[in-house]
C-alpha positions in Angstrom: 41.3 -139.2 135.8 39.4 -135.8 136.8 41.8 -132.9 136.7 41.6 -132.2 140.6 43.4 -128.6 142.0 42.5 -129.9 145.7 39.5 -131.7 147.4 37.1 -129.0 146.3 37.4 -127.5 143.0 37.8 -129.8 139.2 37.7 -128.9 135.7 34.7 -129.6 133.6 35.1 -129.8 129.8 32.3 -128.3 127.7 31.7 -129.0 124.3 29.5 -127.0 121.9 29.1 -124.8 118.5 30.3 -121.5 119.3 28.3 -119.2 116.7 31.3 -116.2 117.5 34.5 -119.0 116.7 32.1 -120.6 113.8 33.6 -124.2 114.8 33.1 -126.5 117.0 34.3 -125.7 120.4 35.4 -127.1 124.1 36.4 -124.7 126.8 37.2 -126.1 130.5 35.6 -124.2 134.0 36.5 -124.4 137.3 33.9 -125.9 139.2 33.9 -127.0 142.9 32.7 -130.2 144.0 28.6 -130.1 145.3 28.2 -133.8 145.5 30.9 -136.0 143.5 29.0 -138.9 143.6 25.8 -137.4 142.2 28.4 -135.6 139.8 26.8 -132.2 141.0 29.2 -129.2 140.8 29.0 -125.5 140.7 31.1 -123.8 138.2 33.5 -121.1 139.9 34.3 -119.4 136.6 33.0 -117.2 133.8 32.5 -119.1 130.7 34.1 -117.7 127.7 32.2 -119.2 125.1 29.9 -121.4 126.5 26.5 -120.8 125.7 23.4 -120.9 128.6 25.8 -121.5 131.3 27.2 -118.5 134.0 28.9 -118.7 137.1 27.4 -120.1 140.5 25.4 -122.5 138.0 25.1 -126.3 139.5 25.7 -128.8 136.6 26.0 -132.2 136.2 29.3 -133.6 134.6 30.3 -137.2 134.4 33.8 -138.9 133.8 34.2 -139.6 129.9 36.9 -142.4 129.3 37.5 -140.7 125.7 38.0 -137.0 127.0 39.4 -138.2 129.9 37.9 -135.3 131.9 34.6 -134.7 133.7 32.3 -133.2 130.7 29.4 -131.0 130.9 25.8 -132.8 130.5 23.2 -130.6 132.0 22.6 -127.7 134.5 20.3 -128.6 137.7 19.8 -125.3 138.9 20.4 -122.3 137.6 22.6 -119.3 139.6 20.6 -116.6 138.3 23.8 -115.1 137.0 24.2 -113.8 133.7 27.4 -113.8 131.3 27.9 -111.0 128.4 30.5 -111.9 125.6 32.0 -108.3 124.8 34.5 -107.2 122.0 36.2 -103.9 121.7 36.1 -102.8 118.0 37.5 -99.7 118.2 41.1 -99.3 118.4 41.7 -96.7 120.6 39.7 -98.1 123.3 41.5 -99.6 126.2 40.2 -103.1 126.8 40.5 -103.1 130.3 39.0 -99.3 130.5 35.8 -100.6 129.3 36.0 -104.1 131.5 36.4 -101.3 134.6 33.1 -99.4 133.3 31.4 -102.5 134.5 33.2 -103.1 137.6 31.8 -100.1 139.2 28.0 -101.8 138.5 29.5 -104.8 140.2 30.7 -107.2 137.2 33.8 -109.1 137.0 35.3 -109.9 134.0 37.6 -111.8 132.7 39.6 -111.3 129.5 40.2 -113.7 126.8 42.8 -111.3 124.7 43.7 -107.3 124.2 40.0 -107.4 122.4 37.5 -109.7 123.8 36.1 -110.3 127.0 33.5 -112.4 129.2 31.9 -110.7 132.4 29.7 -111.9 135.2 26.4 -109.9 136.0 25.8 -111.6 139.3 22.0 -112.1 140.0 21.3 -109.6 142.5 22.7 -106.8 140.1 20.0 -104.6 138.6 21.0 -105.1 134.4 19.3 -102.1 133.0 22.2 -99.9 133.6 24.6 -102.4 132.3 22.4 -103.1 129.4 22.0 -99.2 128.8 26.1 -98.6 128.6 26.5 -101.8 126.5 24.1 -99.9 124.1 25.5 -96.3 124.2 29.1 -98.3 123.8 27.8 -100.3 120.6 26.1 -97.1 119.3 29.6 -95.5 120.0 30.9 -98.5 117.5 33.5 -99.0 120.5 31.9 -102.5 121.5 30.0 -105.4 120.2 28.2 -108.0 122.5 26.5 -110.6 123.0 24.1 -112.5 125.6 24.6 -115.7 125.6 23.3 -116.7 129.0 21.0 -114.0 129.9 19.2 -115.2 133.2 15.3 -114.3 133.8 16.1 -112.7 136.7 18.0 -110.2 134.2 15.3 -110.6 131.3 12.9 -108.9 133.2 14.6 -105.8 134.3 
């Protein structure tokens, strides 16, 4: 049976090779429900790990009677969205200091430990000045990141 919070939103299981873990890999999402019997939904949360998937994204998950869950097949449509893997490296930085340097371009975030975190650059957000204070953060050996869903919307500015 799906995992169900109420009549809009289920989990979807993912499954993939997540090049940053080395190993093989299944996060869950949040998705709400687009069209259950098409097995349409659009994921409600930043992915973690999951590669060439963001927020807003509609995807097509069936039931699997093994996983007993709803797993991950395919996207439809793409949100346009964008999701940034981020790790503090230096000690002294604050974690959620840097998270809030990308609040105030209009990310949200969402942190996996004291060290790493996952943020949102929604699709109307212009990236080149988030990709500009990802660099001069790397540069300043306080970050490394990564781009695992980089939308074209974002690839072109």
């Amino acid at each position: 049976m799906a995992e169900f919070v109420d009549d809009k939103y289920v989990k979807i299981l993912f499954k993939f090779y997540s090049q940053i873990l080395d190993e093989e890999t299944i996060e869950t999402m949040w998705a709400e429900i687009i069209d259950e019997e098409k097995g349409h939904y659009k994921l409600d949360s930043i992915p973690f790990y999951a590669p060439l998937v963001a927020s807003e994204d509609i995807v097509f998950a069936k039931f699997d009677e093994v996983e007993q869950s709803l797993v991950y097949q395919h996207t439809i449509t793409h949100s346009g969205n964008s999701t940034v893997q981020v790790v503090v490296i230096d000690a002294k930085s604050d974690t959620d200091g840097v998270r809030e340097q990308f609040t105030i371009f209009g990310c949200q975030s969402e942190a996996v430990n004291d060290q790493y975190f996952s943020m949102d650059i929604p699709s109307f957000v212009n990236y080149q000045p988030i990709k500009q204070k990802l660099e001069e953060l790397e540069a300043q050996e306080i970050i490394v990141y990564a781009e695992p869903c980089l939308s074209v919307v974002h690839q072109q500015n």
